[in-house]
N, C-alpha and C positions, 0 to 999 in steps of 0.2 A: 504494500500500500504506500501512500504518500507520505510524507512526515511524519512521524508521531505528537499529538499534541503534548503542549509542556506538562500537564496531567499522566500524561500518559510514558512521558520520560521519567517523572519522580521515583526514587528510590518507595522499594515497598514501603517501610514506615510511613514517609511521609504523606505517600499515598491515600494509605489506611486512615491515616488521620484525617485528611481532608476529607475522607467520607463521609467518615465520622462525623465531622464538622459539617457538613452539607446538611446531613440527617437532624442538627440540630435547629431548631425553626428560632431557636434563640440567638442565634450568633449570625450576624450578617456576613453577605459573601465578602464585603469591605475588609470587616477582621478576617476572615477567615485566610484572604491573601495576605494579611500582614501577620499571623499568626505562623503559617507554612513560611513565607521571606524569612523571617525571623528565625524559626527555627533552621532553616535550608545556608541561614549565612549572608543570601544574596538573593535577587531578585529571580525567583525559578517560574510563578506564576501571574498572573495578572488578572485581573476583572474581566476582563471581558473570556477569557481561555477558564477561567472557575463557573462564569456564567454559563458558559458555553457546555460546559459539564456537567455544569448539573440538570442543563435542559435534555442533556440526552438520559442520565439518569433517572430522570423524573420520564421521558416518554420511554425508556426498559422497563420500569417497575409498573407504567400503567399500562404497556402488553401483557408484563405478568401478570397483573389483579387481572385484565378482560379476560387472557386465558384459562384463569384458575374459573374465575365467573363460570365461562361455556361451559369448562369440566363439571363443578358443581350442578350447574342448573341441571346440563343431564343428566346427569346422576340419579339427581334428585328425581326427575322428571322418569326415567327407563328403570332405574333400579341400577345395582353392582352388578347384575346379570349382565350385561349388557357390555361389559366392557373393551370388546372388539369392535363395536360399533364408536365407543369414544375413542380408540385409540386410529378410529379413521377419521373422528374430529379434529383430535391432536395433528393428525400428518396435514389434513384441510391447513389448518391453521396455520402449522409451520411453515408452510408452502407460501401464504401469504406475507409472512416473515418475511422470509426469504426473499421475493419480491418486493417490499417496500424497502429490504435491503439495498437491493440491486437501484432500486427508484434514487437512493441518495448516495448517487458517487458525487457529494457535492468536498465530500470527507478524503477523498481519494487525491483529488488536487496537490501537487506538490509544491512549492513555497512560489515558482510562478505562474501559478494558475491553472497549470496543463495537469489530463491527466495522464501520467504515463502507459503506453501500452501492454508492457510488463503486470501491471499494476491490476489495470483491467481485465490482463489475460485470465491472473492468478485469482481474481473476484468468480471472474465467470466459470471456471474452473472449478472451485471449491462448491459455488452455489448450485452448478449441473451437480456435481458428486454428490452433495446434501440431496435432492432432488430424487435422484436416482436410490440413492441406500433408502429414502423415503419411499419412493414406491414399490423399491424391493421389500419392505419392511410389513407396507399394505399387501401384498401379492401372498406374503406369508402367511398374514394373519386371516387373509381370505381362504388358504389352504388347509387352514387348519380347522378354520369354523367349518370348512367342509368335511373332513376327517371326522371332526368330534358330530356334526348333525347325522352322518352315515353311520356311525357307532350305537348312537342313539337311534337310529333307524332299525339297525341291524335286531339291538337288546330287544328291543319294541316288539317287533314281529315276530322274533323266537318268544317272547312272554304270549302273545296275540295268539299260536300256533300252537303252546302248548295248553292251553287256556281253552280254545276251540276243540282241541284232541279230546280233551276230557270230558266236556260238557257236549260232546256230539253236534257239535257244530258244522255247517257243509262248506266245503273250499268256498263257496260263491260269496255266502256270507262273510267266511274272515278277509278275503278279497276285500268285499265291501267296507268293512270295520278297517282293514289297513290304507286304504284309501280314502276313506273320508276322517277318518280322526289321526291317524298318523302321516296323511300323502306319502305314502307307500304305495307303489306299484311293482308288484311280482312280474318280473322280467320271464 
């Protein structure tokens, strides 16, 4: 990518602190950069590069709350049962991530303005491979809901067959019974 901003060059500690310090709604970004100079010796960050930080921080943390949000609501809304259907919400969601990613190579720009093609390459690169492992990830979990409904299909019909065996039941009938309460059809 392009430069790193001067947030993004501070040694961990100092780092941490600043976040620290972001997270407090008591302490203005004003101390907050004379607070880090201070401790750092010299002038590492500035106003407008803390401001700049903490807007992206504050729109990562409000992805986080809206994607926690969709998980909960469905949850709530499908049950726990259901959790292969949320985990193809999650990859939805991610995908869009992803995408408003890519929307702001305004971040990628190196100190004149440009962005390098290198830079670009490596964006688009990483964000196809996310992409990809994502829908390899949906493709699985489709394989497997398939796997576990035929297992479930399978138990179903040997109970249905042994059930009809005993209580003299006629083929036509448990036909019937596997096909309209299990959608089961005998091949």
């Amino acid at each position: 990518m392009g430069q790193k901003s001067s947030i993004d060059r501070l040694p961990g500690k100092l780092r941490s602190k600043l976040i620290e310090l972001l997270q407090n709604p008591a302490v203005t970004q004003k101390e907050i950069v004379g607070l880090i100079n201070a401790e750092a010796g010299e002038n590492v960050v500035s106003r407008s590069s803390v401001n700049r930080y903490k807007l992206r921080m504050d729109k990562f943390a409000a992805k986080t709350r809206e994607a926690r949000e969709v998980a909960d609501a469905y949850i709530e809304k499908y049950g726990t049962e259901n959790r292969n259907k949320l985990g193809k919400v999650v990859n939805e969601y991610i995908k869009l991530m992803v995408f408003d990613l890519t929307t702001e190579l305004e971040e990628l720009k190196d100190s004149d303005g440009e962005i390098r093609p290198e830079n670009l390459a490596d964006i688009i690169y990483k964000v196809s491979r996310a992409i990809k492992e994502l829908e390899q990830a949906e493709k699985l979990n489709a394989q497997r809901e398939s796997e576990i409904k035929a297992a479930v299909q399978k138990e179903a019909a040997e109970k249905v067959e042994t059930v009809c065996r005993q209580k003299g039941v006629t083929a036509e009938t448990k036909e019937a019974i596997l096909a309209e309460i299990f959608s089961i059809t005998e091949k």
